[in-house]
Phi, psi and omega in degrees: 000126176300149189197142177259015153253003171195159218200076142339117175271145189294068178335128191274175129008283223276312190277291167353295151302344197275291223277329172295321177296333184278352200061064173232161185256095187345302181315310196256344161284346187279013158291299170291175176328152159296319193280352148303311167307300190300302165335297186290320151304343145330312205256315211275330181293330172283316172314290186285333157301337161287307183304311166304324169313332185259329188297326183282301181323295197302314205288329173306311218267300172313312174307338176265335178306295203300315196272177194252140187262152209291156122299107180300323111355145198173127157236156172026138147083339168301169161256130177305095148011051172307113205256113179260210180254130175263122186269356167289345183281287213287305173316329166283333176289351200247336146328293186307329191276345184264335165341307185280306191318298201308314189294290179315291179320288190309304172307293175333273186341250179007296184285347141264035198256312225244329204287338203051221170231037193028240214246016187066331216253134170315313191317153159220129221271191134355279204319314175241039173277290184328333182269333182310330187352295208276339164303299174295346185293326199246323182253019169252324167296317190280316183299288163004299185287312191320282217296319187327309196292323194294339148326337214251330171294324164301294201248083193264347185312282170284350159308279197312277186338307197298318186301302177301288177346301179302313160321303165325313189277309170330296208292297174299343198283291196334307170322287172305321153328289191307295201307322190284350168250343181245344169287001184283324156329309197262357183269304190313359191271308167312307158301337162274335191289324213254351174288270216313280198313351182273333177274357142311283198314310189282355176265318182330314172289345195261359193248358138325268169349286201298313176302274173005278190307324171304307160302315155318317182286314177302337195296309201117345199276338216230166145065238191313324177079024152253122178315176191047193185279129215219158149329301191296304178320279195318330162297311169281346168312289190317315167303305188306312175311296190285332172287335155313310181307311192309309176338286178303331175288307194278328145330297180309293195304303202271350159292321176267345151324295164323282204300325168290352157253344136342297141354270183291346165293322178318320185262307205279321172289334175291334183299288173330301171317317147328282173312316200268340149335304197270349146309310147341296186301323200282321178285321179326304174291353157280057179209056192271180197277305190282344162306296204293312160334298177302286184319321187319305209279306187303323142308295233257325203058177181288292199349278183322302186299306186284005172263336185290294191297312160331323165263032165232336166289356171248027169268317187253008157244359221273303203273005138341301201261302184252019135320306207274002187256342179341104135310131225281125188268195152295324196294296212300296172345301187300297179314329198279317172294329160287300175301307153335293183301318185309306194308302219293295184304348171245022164075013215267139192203105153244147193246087191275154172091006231261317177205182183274112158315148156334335188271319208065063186251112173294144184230154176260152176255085180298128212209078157292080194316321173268337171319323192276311164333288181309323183284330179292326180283345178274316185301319168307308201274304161304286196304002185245287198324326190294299189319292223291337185294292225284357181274329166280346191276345167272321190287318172278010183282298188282357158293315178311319178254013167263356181263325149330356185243327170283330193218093185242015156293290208314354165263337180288138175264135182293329216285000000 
C-alpha cells in the first residue's frame, strides 16, 4: 500500500501463501508493516516445513509398512530373495504420505492459528503459557509421530544388522522350540518300531538256534552223538517247527504294527517339518514397524533419540512460544478494527467483565442487537395481528346479529 511516509512492499505469490498457511489475513497484511510480512510468512514457512517433514516421515513409515519384505531365513541350497522395486508400494507410500503431510500441515495451521498473539508483550506470562496448553499438548504428539519414522531412516543401516540377527536368533530358539514338543514324539515311535524288530529278530535268532541244534543232532555232534535220524533228532524238529510257526505269527503281527507306526513316524516328521517352516516364517516376519522401533531406540539410545524428538518438538512449538511472544503490530491493531467493524455492523455489543459465573468466573456480557430488533418487530407484529383478529371477529359478530334479528328463520334449522 502506497502511503506518502511509507511504502509497502508488493507481496510475490510465495509469501502470500506463506501468510494463508500461518492463517493471517492477506487484505490487512498488504496494509501493513514490512516486519508483518516477514512474521507471518516466518509462521506460514514452519507450518509448511512441518507439514513436509510429516508428509516425508509418514510416506517412509507406509513404505515400511507396506513393502514386501526380503526373508531374512533361507534354507540350504536357496538364494537369497532380492526384493526389488515395487511401484504400486511406492505409489502407495507416497499417497499415504501427502495424505498425512495434508492432516499435520492442516492441524499445525489450526494450532497457530488459533494460538492468537497474547497478551502483546514478549514476556510470556502464566497466563498464557496455561492457556496454550492443550496447543503445546497437541504439537509435541505431532513432533513425536514425526521424529520416529525419520529415526528410522537415520539409522535404517544398522537396523537392517540388528534386525538380521535378531531374525537369527529368533529363527534358532523356534527350532529348538519344535524339536523339544515333537522329537520326543518321533523318538518314542522309533523306539517302539526298533522294540517290534528286535522280537523279529530275536525269534529269528531263536529258529536259528533251534536248526542250528538239529543239525547237529542229525550230524551226530550233539545229544545221543549218533548220526541220523532219531527220538531226539525228531524232538528238536518239533522245537524247530514250533518255533518257526511263533516266527511267522509275530512277523505277521509286528510287520503290520511296524507299517502302522511308520505311519505315525511319517506325521510326526511332517509336522516337525511344518514347525520348523513356520519358524522360518515366523523370524522372517520380525520385520515389522514396531520391531524396527525398538531397535532404532537400542542403537541410538536416549540420548541420541530424545535429542532427535527435541528437535522436531522445537520446531513444531517453536511457532507456539512465538506467537505468544509478539508484540502488538499494525496487522494486530487492525484486526482488532476489523473485528470491532464487523460486531458494530452486526450489532454485536460485549460488555467485558460484565459478571460473575458460579465458579465466580468473570463473564462477558453478549449483547445481539439486531437479533433483539428483530425479535421485538417480530413480537409487534403479532400482537397488532391478535388486535386486528380480534377487532374483525367483533365486527362480524355484530353483522351476525343484526341479520339474525332481521331474518331469523333463515337461521332456524327446518329440518
Amino acid at each position: 500500500m502506497e502511503r506518502d511516509f511509507y511504502s509497502s512492499p508488493k507481496p510475490n505469490f510465495i509469501t502470500r501463501m506463506l501468510w494463508k498457511a500461518a492463517g493471517a489475513d492477506e487484505y490487512l497484511l498488504r496494509r501493513s508493516s514490512y516486519s508483518d510480512h516477514v512474521k507471518y510468512a516466518t509462521l506460514g514457512g514452519i507450518v509448511c516445513a512441518t507439514g513436509f517433514m510429516a508428509a516425508l516421515a509418514g510416506g517412509y513409515a507406509f513404505y515400511v509398512i507396506f513393502r514386501e519384505k526380503a526373508p531374512a531365513i533361507v534354507e540350504q541350497g536357496e538364494m537369497p530373495v532380492d526384493v526389488g522395486f515395487d511401484p504400486t508400494v511406492t505409489i502407495m507410500s507416497i499417497v499415504f504420505g501427502l495424505i498425512w503431510g495434508l492432516i499435520i500441515f492442516n492441524i499445525d495451521r489450526f494450532i497457530v492459528a488459533s494460538t492468537g498473539k497474547g497478551d502483546g508483550t514478549e514476556a510470556i506470562t502464566w497466563g498464557e503459557l496455561k492457556g496454550a496448553i492443550p496447543r503445546i499438548i497437541m504439537g509435541v504428539i505431532i513432533a513425536i509421530t514425526i521424529s520416529k519414522p525419520v529415526e528410522l531412516r537415520m539409522f535404517e543401516a544398522e537396523i537392517d544388522v540388528e534386525l538380521h540377527q535378531r531374525q537369527q536368533k529368533e529363527f534358532t530358539a523356534q527350532l529348538l522350540l519344535a524339536e523339544k514338543n515333537f522329537k520326543p514324539e518321533i523318538d518314542r515311535i522309533k523306539t517302539e518300531i526298533n522294540s517290534l524288530k528286535s522280537e523279529i529278530q530275536e525269534q529269528k535268532d531263536l529258529v536259528e538256534l533251534k536248526t542250528k541244534r538239529l543239525n547237529e543232532e542229525m550230524e551226530g555232534g550233539s545229544g545221543s552223538g549218533e548220526a541220523g535220524w532219531g527220538p531226539i533228532a525228531e524232538s528238536k524238529k518239533i522245537d524247530r517247527d514250533n518255533a518257526q510257526r511263533n516266527l511267522e505269527e509275530l512277523e505277521e503281527k509286528n510287520e503290520l504294527l511296524i507299517r502302522e507306526k511308520n505311519d505315525e513316524l511319517e506325521s510326526a516328521r511332517a509336522i516337525l517339518k511344518s514347525e520348523k517352516a513356520k519358524a522360518r516364517s515366523v523370524s522372517n516376519s520380525l520385520n515389522g514397524l514396531l520391531e524396527r522401533l525398538h531397535i532404532a531406540h537400542d542403537i541410538a539410545g536416549r540420548t541420541i533419540t530424545l535429542f532427535i524428538t527435541l528437535l522436531f518438538m522445537a520446531i513444531e512449538l517453536t511457532p507456539i512460544f512465538f506467537k505468544m511472544m509478539l508484540i502488538k503490530s499494525p496487522y494486530d491493531f487492525m484486526n482488532d478494527n476489523v473485528k470491532a467493524l464487523i460486531k458494530a455492523e452486526q450489532g454485536i455489543e460485549v460488555k467485558h467483565d460484565y459478571f460473575k459465573d458460579k465458579e465466580g468466573v468473570q463473564r462477558d456480557l453478549v449483547i445481539n442487537h439486531q437479533s433483539e430488533k428483530l425479535m421485538k418487530e417480530k413480537m409487534a407484529l403479532l400482537q397488532t395481528q391478535a388486535d386486528l383478529n380480534e377487532l374483525i371477529l367483533k365486527e362480524w359478530k355484530g353483522k351476525e346479529e343484526k341479520n339474525i334479528k332481521a331474518n331469523p328463520s333463515d337461521y332456524i334449522d327446518q329440518a
